[in-house]
C-alpha positions in Angstrom: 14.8 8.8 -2.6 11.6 7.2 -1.6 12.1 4.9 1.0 10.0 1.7 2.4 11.3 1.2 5.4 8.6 -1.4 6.4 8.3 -4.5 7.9 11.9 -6.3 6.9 13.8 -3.2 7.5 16.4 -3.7 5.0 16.9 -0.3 4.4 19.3 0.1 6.8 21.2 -3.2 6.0 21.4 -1.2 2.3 22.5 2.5 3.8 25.1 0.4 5.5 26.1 -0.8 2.6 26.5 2.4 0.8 27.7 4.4 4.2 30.1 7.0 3.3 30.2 6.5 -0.7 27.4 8.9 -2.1 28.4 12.4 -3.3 24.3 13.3 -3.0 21.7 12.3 -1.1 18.3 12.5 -2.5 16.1 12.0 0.7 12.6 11.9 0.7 10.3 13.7 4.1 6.8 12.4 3.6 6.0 12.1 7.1 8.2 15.2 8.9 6.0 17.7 10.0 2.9 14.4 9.4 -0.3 14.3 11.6 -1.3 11.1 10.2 -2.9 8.7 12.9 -0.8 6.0 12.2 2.8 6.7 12.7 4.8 5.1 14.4 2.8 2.0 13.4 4.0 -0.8 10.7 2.3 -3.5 8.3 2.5 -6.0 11.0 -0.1 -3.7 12.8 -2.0 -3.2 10.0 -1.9 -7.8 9.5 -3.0 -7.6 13.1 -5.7 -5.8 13.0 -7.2 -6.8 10.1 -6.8 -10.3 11.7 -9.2 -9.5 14.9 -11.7 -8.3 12.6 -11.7 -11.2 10.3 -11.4 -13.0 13.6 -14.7 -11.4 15.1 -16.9 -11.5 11.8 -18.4 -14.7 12.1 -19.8 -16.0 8.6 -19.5 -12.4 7.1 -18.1 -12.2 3.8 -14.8 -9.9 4.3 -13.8 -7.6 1.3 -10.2 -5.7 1.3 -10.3 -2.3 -0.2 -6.3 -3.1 -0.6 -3.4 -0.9 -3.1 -3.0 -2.8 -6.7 1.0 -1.9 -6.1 1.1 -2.6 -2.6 2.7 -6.6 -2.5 3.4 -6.9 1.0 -0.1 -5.4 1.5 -1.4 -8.3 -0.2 0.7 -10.8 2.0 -0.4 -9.3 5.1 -3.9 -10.4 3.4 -3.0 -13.8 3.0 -1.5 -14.5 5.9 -4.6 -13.6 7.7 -6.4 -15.5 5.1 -4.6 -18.3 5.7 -4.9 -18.0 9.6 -9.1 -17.8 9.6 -9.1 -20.6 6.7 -10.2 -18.5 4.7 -9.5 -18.9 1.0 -8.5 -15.3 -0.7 -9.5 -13.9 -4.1 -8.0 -11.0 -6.0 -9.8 -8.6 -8.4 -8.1 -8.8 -11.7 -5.3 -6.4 -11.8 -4.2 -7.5 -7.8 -4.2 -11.1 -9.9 -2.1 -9.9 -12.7 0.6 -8.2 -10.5 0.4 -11.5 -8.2 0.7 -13.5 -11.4 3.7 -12.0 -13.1 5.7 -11.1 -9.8 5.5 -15.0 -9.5 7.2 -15.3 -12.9 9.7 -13.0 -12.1 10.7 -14.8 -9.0 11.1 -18.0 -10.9 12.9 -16.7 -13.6 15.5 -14.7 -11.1 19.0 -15.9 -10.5 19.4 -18.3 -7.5 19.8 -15.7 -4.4 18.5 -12.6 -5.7 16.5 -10.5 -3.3 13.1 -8.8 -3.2 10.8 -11.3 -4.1 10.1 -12.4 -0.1 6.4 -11.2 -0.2 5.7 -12.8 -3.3 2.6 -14.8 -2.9 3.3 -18.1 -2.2 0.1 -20.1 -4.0 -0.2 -20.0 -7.6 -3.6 -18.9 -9.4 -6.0 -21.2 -8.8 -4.6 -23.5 -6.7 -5.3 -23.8 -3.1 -6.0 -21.0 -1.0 -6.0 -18.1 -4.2 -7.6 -17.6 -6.8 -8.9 -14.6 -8.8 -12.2 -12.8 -8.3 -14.1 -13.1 -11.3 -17.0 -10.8 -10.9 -19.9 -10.3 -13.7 -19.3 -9.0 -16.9 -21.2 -8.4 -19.9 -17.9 -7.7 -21.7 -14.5 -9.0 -20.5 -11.5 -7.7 -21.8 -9.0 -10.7 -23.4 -7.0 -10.2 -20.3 -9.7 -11.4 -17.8 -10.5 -14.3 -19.7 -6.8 -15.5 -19.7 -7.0 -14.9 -15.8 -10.3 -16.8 -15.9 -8.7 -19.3 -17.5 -5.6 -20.0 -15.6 -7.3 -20.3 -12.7 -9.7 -22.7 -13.8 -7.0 -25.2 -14.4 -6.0 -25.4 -11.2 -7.6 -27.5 -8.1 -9.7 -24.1 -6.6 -10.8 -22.5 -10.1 -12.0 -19.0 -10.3 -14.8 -17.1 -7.9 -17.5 -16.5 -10.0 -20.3 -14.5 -9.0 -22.4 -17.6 -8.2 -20.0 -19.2 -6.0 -18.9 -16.1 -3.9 -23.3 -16.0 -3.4 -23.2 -19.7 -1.4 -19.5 -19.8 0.1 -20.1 -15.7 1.8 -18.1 -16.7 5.0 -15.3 -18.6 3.1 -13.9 -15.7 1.4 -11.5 -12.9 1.5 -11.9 -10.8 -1.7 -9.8 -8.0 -2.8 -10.5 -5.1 -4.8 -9.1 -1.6 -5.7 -9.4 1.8 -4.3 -10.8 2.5 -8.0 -13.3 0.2 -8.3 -17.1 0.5 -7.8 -18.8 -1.7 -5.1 -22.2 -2.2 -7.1 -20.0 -2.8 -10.6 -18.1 -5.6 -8.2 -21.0 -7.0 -5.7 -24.6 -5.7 -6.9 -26.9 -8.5 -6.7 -24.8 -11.0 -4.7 -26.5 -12.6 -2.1 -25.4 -11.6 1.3 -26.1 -14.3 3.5 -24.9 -12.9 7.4 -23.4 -10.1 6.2 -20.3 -8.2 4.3 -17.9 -6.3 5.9 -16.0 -3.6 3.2 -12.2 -3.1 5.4 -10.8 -0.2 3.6 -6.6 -1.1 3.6 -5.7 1.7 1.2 -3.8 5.5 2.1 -6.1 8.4 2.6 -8.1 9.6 -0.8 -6.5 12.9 -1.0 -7.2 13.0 -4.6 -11.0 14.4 -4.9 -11.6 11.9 -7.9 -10.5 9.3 -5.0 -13.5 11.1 -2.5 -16.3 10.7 -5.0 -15.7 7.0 -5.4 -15.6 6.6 -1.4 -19.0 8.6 -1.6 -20.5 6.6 -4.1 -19.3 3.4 -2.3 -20.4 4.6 0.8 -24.4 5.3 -0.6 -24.3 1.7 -2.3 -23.4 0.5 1.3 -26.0 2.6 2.4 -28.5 1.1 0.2 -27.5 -2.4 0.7 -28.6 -2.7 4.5 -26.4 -5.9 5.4 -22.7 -4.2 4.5 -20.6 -2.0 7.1 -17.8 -0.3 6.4 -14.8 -0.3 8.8 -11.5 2.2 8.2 -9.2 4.4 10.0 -10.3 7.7 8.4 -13.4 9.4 8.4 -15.6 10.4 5.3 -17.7 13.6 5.3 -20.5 12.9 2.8 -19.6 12.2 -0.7 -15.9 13.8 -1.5 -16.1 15.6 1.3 -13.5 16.0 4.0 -10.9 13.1 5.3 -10.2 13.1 8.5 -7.0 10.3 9.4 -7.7 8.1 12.5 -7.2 4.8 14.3 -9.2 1.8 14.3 -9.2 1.5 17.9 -5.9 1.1 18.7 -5.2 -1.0 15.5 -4.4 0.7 11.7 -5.3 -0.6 9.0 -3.1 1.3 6.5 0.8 2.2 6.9 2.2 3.8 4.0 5.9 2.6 4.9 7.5 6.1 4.2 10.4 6.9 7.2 9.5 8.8 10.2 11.2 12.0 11.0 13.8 10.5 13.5 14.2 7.1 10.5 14.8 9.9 8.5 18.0 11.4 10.2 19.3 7.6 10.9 19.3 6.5 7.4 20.8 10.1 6.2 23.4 9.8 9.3 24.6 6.3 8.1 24.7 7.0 4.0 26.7 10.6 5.3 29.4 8.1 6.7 32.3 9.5 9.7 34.1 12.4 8.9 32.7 14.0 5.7 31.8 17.3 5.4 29.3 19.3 3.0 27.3 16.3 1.7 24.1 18.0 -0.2 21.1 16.2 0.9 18.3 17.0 -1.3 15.2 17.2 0.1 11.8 15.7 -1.3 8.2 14.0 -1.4 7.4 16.1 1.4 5.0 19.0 2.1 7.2 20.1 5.0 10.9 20.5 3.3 11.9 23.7 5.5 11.3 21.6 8.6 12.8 18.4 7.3 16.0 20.9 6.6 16.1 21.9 9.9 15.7 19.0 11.6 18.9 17.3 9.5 21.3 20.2 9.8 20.5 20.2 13.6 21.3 16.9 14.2 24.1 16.4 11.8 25.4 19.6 11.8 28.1 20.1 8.7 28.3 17.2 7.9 25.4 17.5 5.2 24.5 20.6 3.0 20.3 20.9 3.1 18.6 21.4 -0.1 15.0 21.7 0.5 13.5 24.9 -1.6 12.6 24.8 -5.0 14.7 27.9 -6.8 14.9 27.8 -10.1 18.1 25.0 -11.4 21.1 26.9 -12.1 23.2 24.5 -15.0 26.3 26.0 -14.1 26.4 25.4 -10.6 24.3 22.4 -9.9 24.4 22.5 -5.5 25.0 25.8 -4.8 21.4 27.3 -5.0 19.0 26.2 -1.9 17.2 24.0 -4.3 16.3 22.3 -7.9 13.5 23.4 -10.4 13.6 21.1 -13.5 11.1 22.0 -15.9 10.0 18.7 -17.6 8.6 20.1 -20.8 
C-alpha cells in the first residue's frame, strides 16, 4: 500500500520476506509521473541541511515548521539539536506523540521493531522538553504536559525563558499552527529563523495559514523564513524547489523505479497474472504502464477506477467502493 521507503530501508528486507506469497498487490504511485524538487533525495538530506542552517545561524532562535506524524522527522531534528547543543522543544501535540510512542516502546516485547526513531530523552529531562507557549486557557492536556516536564532536570519552555535563552533553542511547531498565537510578543534578541520541514500545502486551508504566517513575519522585522517551495501571496500558488542543493522536506513515498523493485520482489520468479492495484497516485495510467513494461505478465495492472463488480472482483481495469 503506502510505502516509507526512507532512511532504514526496510522495506525491502519486508518485500523479501513476503516475495512470491501475495495473491494481490495493493501498490501505491505517489511520485510516478512527480515533478517535485526533491526526489531522489532522503531524510538524511533533509538532517543535513537543516544542520548547515542551524550551523550558520549564530545566536538566532531556530523554529521547525515540522509534521505532528512525522517521527523520524522529529529525530532528524534532534539529532541536529543535539549536534549545535542546542536543547529542542516540542509544541504540545509533537510532545504527546513523543510522549506516548515512548510508552509504547517500553511496554513492547523484548525485540520488537519500529520503535528506532523513538526519541531518546524523556520530557523534561535533558536536551527535550515541551514548548509551553502563552495561554489564557489551557486545555487539561497541556497542563499534564506542563507538568511532566517540570519534574524533570530541564522543566518546560515557558514563554519567558525562550525570551532570554533565543540562541539555545530549537522549537517545533505544526503546519497548523499560527506564528503570532505561538511567538507574539517574544523578545527576539539576534533574530528567528522559521525552517518550514513540512510537504507542500496543497490544501488551500493549508495556503491561508502560510499567508498569514508569512504577513506576521512580515510584520515582525527580525524573522526570515527559509523553505524549499515558493509562496505566491497569501494561498496563492506553490511552487516545489530546492534549498540550494539541500531539501528540507522528503515525503518517503517510492520513486517510480523503487516502485517496480519492490513490486518485482513481492511478484516472486515464475508467477504469472498477479493483479497489482494501483493507488495514492495522480498518475495511475502511467504507473500501469511503467509496471507491465518492465514485468511484463507477470503482474495484471489495475489502475482505473470502473465501477466494483462483486461478482468478479479482478477482472474489471479497476475498483470503485462507494463508502456510504
Amino acid at each position: 500500500g503506502d510505502w516509507n521507503v526512507d532512511r532504514s530501508r526496510k522495506v525491502f528486507e519486508v518485500a523479501k520476506k513476503l516475495s512470491g506469497r501475495p495473491d494481490v498487490i495493493v501498490m501505491e504511485a505517489t511520485n510516478t509521473g512527480s515533478e517535485k524538487a526533491y526526489l531522489g533525495k532522503n531524510e538524511s538530506d533533509v538532517r543535513d541541511t537543516f544542520m548547515e542552517l542551524v550551523k550558520e545561524s549564530d545566536n538566532e532562535l531556530i523554529v521547525s515548521v515540522a509534521p505532528i506524524n512525522n517521527l523520524t522527522r522529529l529525530r532528524s531534528i534532534m539529532e541536529v539539536a543535539e549536534a549545535t547543543g542546542r536543547k529542542l522543544a516540542l509544541s504540545f501535540p509533537h510532545s504527546e506523540l513523543a510522549l506516548q510512542l515512548a510508552a509504547a516502546k517500553k511496554l513492547a516485547p523484548t525485540g520488537a521493531e519500529g520503535f528506532e526513531d523513538v526519541l531518546p530523552y524523556d520530557i523534561g529531562n535533558d536536551r527535550l522538553t515541551v514548548w509551553a507557549k502563552q495561554m489564557t486557557s489551557p486545555r487539561t492536556f497541556h497542563k499534564a504536559l506542563i507538568e511532566i516536564a517540570n519534574r524533570g532536570n530541564l522543566g518546560a519552555l515557558t514563554h519567558e525563558r525562550l525570551s532570554r535563552e533565543n540562541g539555545k533553542w530549537i522549537v517545533v511547531v505544526s503546519p497548523f499552527d499560527v506564528l503570532e498565537d505561538q511567538f507574539d510578543g517574544l523578545r527576539i534578541n539576534t533574530g528567528m529563523k522559521v525552517v518550514w520541514m513540512a510537504s507542500f500545502p496543497f490544501d488551500q486551508d493549508q495556503r491561508y495559514f502560510i499567508g498569514a504566517n508569512n504577513e506576521w513575519m512580515r510584520r515582525s522585522k527580525r524573522v526570515k523564513f527559509v523553505a524549499d517551495m515558493e509562496v505566491e501571496g497569501q494561498g496563492g500558488r506553490i511552487k516545489s524547489m530546492l534549498h540550494g542543493t539541500g531539501v528540507l522536506h522528503v515525503s518517503g513515498h517510492a520513486t517510480a523505479e523503487e516502485m517496480v523493485a519492490i513490486t518485482d520482489i513481492l511478484v516472486g520468479r515464475d508467477r504469472k497474472n498477479i493483479p497489482v492495484i494501483i493507488n495514492h497516485t495522480e498518475n495511475p495510467e502511467e504507473a500501469g504502464r511503467l509496471l507491465s513494461s518492465r514485468l511484463g505478465d507477470r503482474v495484471k495492472v489495475i489502475s482505473r477506477l470502473d465501477r466494483y463488480d462483486p461478482t468478479d472482483p479482478i477482472a474489471h481495469p479497476g475498483f470503485y467502493f462507494p463508502l456510504i
